[in-house]
N, C-alpha and C positions, 0 to 999 in steps of 0.2 A: 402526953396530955395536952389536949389543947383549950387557949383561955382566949376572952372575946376580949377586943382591946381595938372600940370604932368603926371602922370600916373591914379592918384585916383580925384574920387569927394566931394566933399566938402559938407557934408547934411549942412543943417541950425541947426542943433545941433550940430554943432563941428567936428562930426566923422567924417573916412576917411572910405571910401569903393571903393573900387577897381576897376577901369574903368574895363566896356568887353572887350574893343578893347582894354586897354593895357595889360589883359589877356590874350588875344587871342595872342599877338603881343609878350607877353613874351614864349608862348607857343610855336608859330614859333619857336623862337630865340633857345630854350630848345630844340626843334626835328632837327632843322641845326647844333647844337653843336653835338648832338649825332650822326647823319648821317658823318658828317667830323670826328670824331672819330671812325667809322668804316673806314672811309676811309683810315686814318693814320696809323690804328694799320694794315690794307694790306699788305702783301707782294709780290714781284716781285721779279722773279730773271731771266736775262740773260748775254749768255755769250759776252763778248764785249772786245778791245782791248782801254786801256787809254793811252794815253802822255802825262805826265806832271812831276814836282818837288814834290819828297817826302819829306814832312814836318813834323817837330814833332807837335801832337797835344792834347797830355794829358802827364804830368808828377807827379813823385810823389813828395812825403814832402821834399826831399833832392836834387830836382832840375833832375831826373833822365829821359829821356824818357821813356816812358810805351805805348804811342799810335803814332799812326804815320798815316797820312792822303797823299794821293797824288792832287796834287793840279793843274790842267788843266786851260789849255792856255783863258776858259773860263768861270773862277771863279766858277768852279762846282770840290768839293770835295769830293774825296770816303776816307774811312775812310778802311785801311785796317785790316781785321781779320787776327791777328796773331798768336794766339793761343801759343803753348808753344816751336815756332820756330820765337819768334820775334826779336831774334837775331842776325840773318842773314839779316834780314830789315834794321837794324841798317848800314848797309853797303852800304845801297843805299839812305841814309840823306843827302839832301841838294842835289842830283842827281836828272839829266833831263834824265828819264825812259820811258820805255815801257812795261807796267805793260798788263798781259791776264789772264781772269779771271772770273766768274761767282759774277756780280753784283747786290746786293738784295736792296731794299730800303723799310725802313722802318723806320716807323714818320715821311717821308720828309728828312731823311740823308740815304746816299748810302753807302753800305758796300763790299767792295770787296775784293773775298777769292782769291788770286792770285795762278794761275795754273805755269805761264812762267814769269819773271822779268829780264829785260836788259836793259843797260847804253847805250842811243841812243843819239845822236847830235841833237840837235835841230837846224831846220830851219825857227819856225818862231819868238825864241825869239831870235837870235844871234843875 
């Protein structure tokens, strides 16, 4: 006799053997993870102008800035590539900017290498 117990069947001996359909079902689930992992590891890059406040967004053991993200009027942040001039970003912390740039995204977070960077007024958050 056999009795349904979640994914597997139940023989009249004890053992568990493994439903088709929640193999089948795990299989799907295994070919959608790998297919959205293609997808993620994608890249895109274009060029775009952003407005928003530069925030810090990674720092190291001693409290220091190291990463720094611009953060838009609608909760979408680019995370900008600094490279070995991230110094001069530091200048534009806690500033409402107007960052131009070629923006890549990749895994679902956007990276933006900035071309031109200026201290702009904001008019929709004053």
């Amino acid at each position: 006799m056999l009795a349904r117990q979640g994914h597997f069947v139940v023989a009249s001996e004890g053992k568990l053997e493994k439903n088709s359909q929640a193999r089948a079902t795990g299989e799907r689930k295994r070919r959608a993870k790998q297919e959205m992992g293609k997808v993620q590891t994608e890249t895109k890059t274009v060029d775009v102008t952003i407005r928003g406040i530069v925030s810090p967004s990674g720092w190291d053991d001693l409290g220091n800035v190291q990463a720094l993200c611009i953060a838009t009027i609608h909760d979408k942040y680019y995370y900008i590539e600094m490279g070995e001039s991230h110094r001069e970003f530091l200048y534009y912390l806690k500033k409402f900017v107007e960052a131009r740039g070629k923006v890549t995204t990749r895994n679902g977070m956007s990276y933006i290498a900035i071309s031109s960077i200026k201290i702009t007024k904001n008019p929709d958050w004053a």
